[in-house]
Biopython code that builds the backbone (N, CA, C, O; Angstrom):
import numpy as np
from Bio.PDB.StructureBuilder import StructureBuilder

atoms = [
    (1, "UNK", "N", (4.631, 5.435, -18.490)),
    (1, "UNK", "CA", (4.167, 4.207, -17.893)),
    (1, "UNK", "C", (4.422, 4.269, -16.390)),
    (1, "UNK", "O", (5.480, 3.907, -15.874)),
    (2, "UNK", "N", (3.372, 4.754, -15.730)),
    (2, "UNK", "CA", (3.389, 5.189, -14.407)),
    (2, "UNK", "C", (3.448, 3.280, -13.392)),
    (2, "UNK", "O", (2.816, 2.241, -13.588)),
    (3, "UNK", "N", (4.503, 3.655, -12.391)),
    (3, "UNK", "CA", (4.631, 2.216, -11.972)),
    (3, "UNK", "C", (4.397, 2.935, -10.363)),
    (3, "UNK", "O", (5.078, 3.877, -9.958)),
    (4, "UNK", "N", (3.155, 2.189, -9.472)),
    (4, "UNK", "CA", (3.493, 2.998, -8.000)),
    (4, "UNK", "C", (3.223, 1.176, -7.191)),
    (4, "UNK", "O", (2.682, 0.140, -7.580)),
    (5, "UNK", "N", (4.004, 1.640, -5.839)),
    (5, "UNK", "CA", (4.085, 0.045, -4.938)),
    (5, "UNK", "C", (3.812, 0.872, -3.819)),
    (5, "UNK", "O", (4.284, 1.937, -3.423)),
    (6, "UNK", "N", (2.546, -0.224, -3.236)),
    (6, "UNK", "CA", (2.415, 0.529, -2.018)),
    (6, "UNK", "C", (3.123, -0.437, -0.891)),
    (6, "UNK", "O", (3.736, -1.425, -1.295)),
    (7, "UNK", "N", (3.056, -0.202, 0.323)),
    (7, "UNK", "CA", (3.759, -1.047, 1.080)),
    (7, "UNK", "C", (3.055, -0.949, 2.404)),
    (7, "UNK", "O", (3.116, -0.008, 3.195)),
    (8, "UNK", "N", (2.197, -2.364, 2.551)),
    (8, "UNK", "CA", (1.348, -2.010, 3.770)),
    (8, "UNK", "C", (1.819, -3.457, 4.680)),
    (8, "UNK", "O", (2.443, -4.425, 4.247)),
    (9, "UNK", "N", (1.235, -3.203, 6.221)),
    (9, "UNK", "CA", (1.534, -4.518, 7.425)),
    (9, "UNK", "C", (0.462, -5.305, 6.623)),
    (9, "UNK", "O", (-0.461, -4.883, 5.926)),
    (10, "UNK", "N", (0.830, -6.507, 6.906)),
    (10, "UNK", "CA", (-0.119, -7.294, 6.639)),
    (10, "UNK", "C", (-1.336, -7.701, 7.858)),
    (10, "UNK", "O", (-1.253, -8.636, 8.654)),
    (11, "UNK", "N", (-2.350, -6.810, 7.751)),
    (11, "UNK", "CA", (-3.454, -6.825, 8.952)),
    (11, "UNK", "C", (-4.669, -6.768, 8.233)),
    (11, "UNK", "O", (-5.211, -5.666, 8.151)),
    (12, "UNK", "N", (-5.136, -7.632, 7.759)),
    (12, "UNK", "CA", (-6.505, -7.363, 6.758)),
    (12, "UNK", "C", (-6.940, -6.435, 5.955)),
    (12, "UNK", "O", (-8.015, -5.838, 6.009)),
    (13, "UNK", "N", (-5.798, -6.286, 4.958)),
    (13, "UNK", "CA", (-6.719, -5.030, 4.644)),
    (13, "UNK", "C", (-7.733, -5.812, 3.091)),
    (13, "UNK", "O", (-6.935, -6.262, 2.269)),
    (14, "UNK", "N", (-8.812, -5.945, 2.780)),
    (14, "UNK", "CA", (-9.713, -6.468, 2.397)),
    (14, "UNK", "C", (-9.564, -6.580, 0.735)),
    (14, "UNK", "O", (-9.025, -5.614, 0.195)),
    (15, "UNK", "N", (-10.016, -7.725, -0.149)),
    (15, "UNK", "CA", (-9.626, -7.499, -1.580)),
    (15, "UNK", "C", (-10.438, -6.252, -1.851)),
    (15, "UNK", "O", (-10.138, -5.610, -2.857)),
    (16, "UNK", "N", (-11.237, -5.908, -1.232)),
    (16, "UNK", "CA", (-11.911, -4.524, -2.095)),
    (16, "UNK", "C", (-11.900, -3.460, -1.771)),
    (16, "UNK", "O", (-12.728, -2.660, -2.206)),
    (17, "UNK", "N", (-10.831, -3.080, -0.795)),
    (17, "UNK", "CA", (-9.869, -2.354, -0.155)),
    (17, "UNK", "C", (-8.868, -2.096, -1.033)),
    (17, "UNK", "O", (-8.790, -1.009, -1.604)),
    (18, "UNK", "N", (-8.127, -2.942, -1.194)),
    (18, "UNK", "CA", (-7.019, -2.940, -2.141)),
    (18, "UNK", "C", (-7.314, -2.782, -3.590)),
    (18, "UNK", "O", (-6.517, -2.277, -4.381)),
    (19, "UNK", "N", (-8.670, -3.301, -3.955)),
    (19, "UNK", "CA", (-9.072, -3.091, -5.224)),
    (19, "UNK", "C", (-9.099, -1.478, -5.290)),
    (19, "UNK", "O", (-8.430, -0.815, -6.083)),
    (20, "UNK", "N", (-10.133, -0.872, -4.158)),
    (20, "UNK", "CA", (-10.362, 0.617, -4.308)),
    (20, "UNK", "C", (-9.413, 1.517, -4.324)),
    (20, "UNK", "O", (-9.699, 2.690, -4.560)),
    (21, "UNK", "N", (-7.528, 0.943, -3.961)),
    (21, "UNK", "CA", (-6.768, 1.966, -3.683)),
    (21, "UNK", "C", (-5.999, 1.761, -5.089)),
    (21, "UNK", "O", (-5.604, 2.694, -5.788)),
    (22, "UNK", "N", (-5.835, 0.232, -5.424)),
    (22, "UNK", "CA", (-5.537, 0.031, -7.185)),
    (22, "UNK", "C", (-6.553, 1.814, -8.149)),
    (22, "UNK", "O", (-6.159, 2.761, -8.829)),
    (23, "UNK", "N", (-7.604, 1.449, -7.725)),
    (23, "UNK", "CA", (-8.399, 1.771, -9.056)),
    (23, "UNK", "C", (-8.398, 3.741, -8.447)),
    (23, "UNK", "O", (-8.484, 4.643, -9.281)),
    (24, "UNK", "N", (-8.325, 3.923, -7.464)),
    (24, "UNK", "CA", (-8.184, 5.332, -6.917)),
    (24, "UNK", "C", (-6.862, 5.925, -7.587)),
    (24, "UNK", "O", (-6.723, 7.038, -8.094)),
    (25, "UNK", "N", (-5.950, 4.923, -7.464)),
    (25, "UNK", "CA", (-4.594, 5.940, -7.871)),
    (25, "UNK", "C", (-4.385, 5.928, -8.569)),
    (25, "UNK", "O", (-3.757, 6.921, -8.939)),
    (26, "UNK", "N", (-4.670, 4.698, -9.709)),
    (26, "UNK", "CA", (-4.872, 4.736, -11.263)),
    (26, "UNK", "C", (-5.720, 5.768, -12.061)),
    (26, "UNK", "O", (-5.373, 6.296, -13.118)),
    (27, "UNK", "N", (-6.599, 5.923, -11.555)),
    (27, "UNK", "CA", (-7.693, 7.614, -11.539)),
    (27, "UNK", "C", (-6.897, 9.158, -11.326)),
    (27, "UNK", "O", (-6.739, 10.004, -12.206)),
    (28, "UNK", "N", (-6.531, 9.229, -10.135)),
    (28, "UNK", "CA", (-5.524, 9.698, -9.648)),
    (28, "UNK", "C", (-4.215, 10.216, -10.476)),
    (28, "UNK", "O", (-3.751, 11.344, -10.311)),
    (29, "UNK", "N", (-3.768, 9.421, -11.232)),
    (29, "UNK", "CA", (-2.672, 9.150, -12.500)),
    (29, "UNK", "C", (-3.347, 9.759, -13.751)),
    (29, "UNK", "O", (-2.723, 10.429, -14.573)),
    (30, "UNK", "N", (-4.610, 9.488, -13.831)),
    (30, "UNK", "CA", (-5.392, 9.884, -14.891)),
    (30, "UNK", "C", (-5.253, 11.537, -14.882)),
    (30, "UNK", "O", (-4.779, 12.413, -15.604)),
    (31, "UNK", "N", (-6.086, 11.405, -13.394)),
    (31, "UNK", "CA", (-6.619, 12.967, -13.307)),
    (31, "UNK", "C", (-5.842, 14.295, -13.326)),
    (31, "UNK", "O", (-6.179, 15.392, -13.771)),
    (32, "UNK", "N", (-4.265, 13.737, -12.481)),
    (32, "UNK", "CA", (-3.393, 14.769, -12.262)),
    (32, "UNK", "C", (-2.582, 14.865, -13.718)),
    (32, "UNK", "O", (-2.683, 15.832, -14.473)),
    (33, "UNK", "N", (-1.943, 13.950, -13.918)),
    (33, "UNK", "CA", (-0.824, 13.675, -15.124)),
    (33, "UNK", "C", (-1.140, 13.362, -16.102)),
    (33, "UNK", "O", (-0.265, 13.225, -16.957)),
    (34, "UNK", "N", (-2.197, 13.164, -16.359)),
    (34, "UNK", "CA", (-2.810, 12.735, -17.389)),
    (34, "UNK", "C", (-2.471, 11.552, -18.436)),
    (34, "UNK", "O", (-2.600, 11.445, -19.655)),
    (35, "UNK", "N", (-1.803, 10.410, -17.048)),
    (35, "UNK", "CA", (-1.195, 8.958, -17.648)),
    (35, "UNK", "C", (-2.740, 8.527, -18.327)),
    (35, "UNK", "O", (-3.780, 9.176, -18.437)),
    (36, "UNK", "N", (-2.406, 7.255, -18.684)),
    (36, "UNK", "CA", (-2.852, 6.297, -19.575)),
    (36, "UNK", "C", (-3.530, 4.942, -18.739)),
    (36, "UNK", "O", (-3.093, 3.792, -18.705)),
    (37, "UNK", "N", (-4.384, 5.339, -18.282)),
    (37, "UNK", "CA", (-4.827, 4.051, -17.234)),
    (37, "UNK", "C", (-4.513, 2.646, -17.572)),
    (37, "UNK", "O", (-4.394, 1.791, -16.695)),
    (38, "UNK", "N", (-4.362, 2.371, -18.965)),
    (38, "UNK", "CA", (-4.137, 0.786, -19.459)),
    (38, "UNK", "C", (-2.854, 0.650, -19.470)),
    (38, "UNK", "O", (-2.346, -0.418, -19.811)),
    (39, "UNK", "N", (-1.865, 2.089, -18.966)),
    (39, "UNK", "CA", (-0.079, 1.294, -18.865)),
    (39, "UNK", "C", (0.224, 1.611, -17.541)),
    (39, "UNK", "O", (1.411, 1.489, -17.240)),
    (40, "UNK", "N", (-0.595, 2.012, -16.613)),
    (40, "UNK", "CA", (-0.698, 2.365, -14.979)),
    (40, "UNK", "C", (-0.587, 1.108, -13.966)),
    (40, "UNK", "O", (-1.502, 0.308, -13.769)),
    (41, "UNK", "N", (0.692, 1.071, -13.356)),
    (41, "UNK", "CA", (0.530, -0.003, -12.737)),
    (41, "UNK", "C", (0.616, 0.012, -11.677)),
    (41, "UNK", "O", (1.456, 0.890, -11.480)),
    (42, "UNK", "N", (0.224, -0.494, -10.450)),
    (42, "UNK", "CA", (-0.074, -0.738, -9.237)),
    (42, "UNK", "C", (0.170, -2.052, -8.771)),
    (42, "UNK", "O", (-0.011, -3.017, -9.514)),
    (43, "UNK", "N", (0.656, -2.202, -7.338)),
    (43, "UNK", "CA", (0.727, -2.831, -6.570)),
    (43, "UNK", "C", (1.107, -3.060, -5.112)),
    (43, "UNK", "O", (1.654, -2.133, -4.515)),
    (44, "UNK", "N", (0.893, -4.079, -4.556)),
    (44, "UNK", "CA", (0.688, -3.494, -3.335)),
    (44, "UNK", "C", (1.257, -4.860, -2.641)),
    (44, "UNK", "O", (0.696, -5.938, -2.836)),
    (45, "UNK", "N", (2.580, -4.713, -1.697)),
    (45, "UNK", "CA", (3.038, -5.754, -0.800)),
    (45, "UNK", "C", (2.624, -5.820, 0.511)),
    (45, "UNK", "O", (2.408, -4.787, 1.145)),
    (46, "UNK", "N", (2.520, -6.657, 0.879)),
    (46, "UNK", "CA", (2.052, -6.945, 2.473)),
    (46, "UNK", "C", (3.111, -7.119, 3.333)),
    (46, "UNK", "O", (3.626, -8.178, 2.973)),
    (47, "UNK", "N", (3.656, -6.729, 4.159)),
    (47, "UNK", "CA", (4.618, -7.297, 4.799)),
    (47, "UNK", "C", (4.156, -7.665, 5.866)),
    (47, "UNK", "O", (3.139, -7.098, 6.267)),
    (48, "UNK", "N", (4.790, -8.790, 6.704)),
    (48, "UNK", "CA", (4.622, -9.080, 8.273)),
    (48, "UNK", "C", (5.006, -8.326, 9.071)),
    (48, "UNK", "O", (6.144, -7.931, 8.819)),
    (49, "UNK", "N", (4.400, -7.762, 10.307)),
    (49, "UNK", "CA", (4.376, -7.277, 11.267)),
    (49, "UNK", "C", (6.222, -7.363, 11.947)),
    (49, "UNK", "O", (6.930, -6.447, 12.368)),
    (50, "UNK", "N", (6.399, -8.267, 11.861)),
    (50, "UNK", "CA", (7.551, -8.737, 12.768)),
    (50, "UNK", "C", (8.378, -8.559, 11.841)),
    (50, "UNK", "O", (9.513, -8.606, 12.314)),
    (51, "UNK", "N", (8.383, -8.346, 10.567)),
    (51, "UNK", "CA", (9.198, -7.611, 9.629)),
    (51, "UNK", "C", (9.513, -6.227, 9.072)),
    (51, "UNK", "O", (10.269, -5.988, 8.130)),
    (52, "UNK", "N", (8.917, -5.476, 9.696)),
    (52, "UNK", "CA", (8.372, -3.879, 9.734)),
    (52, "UNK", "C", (9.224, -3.220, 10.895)),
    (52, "UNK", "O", (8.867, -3.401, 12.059)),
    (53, "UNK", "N", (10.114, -2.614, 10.662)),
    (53, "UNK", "CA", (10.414, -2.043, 12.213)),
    (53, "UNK", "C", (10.705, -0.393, 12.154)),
    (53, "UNK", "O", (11.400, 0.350, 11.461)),
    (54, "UNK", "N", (9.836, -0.253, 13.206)),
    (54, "UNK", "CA", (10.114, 1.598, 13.575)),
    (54, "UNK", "C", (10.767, 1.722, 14.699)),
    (54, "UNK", "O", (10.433, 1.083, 15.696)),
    (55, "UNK", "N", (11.988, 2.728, 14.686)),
    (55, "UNK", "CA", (12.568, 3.392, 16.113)),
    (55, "UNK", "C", (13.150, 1.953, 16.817)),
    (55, "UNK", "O", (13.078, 1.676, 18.014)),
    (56, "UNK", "N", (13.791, 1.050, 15.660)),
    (56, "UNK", "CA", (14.066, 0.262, 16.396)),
    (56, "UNK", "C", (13.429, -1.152, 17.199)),
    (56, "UNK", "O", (13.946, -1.858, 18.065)),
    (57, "UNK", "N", (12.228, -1.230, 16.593)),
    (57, "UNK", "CA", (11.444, -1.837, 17.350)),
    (57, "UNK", "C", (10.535, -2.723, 16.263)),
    (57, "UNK", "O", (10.625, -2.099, 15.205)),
    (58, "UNK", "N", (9.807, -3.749, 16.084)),
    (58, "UNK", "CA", (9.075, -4.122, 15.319)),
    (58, "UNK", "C", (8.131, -3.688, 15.232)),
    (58, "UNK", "O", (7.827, -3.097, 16.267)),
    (59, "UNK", "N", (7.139, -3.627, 14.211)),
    (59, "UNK", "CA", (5.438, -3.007, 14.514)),
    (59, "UNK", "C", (4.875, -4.280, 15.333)),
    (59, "UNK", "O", (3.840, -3.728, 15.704)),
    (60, "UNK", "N", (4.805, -5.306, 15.775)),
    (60, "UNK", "CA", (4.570, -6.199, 16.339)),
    (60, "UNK", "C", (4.574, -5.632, 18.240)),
    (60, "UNK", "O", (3.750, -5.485, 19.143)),
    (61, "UNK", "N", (5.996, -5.482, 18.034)),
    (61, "UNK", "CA", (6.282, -4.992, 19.699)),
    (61, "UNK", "C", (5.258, -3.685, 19.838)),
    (61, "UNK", "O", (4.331, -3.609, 20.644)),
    (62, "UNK", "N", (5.592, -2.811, 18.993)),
    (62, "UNK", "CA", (4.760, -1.471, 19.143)),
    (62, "UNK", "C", (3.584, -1.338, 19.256)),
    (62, "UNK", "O", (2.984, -0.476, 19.898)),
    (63, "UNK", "N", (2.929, -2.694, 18.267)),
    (63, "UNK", "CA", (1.236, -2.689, 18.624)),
    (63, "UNK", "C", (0.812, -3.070, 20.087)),
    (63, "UNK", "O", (0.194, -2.504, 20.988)),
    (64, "UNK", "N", (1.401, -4.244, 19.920)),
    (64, "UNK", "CA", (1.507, -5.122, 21.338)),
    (64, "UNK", "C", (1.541, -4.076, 22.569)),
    (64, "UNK", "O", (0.647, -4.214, 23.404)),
    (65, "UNK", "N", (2.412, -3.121, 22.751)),
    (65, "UNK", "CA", (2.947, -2.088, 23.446)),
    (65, "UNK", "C", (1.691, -0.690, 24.242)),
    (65, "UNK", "O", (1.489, -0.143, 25.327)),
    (66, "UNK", "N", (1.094, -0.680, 22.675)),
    (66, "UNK", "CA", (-0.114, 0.414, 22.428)),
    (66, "UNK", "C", (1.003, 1.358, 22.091)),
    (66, "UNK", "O", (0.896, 2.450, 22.650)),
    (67, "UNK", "N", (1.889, 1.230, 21.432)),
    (67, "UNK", "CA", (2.613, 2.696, 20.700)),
    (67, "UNK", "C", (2.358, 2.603, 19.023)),
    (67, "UNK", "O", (2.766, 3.501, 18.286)),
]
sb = StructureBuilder()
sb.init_structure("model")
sb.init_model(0)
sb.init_chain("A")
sb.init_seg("    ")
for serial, (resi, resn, name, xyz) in enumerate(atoms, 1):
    if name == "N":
        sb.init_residue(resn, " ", resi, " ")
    sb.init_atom(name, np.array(xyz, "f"), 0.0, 1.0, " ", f" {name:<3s}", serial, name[0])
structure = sb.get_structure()
């Protein structure tokens, strides 16, 4: 019972975006390992920008920045 979490900024990424990366890695699970697509689970958190931090820094500052 394959369990994967993805962990993305929260910057639009689109319901059928997220649908396509659900149903890609569930495929994916299929194709390599040969899981069970109906016990394959997926999901995917959004976090805020200003909650994300690299090198010290928020992804907020860094975008803001151009780094």
């Amino acid at each position: 019972m394959p369990y994967v979490n993805f962990k993305i900024t929260r910057e639009g990424a689109t319901a059928e975006q997220k649908a396509a990366l659900i149903k890609g890695v569930t495929q994916l699970l299929v194709d390599i390992l040969g899981k069970n697509p109906q016990t394959t689970f997926v999901t995917i958190d959004e976090v805020d920008t200003d909650n994300w931090g690299i090198a010290g820094e928020t992804v907020t500052v860094r975008r803001r920045d151009g780094r």
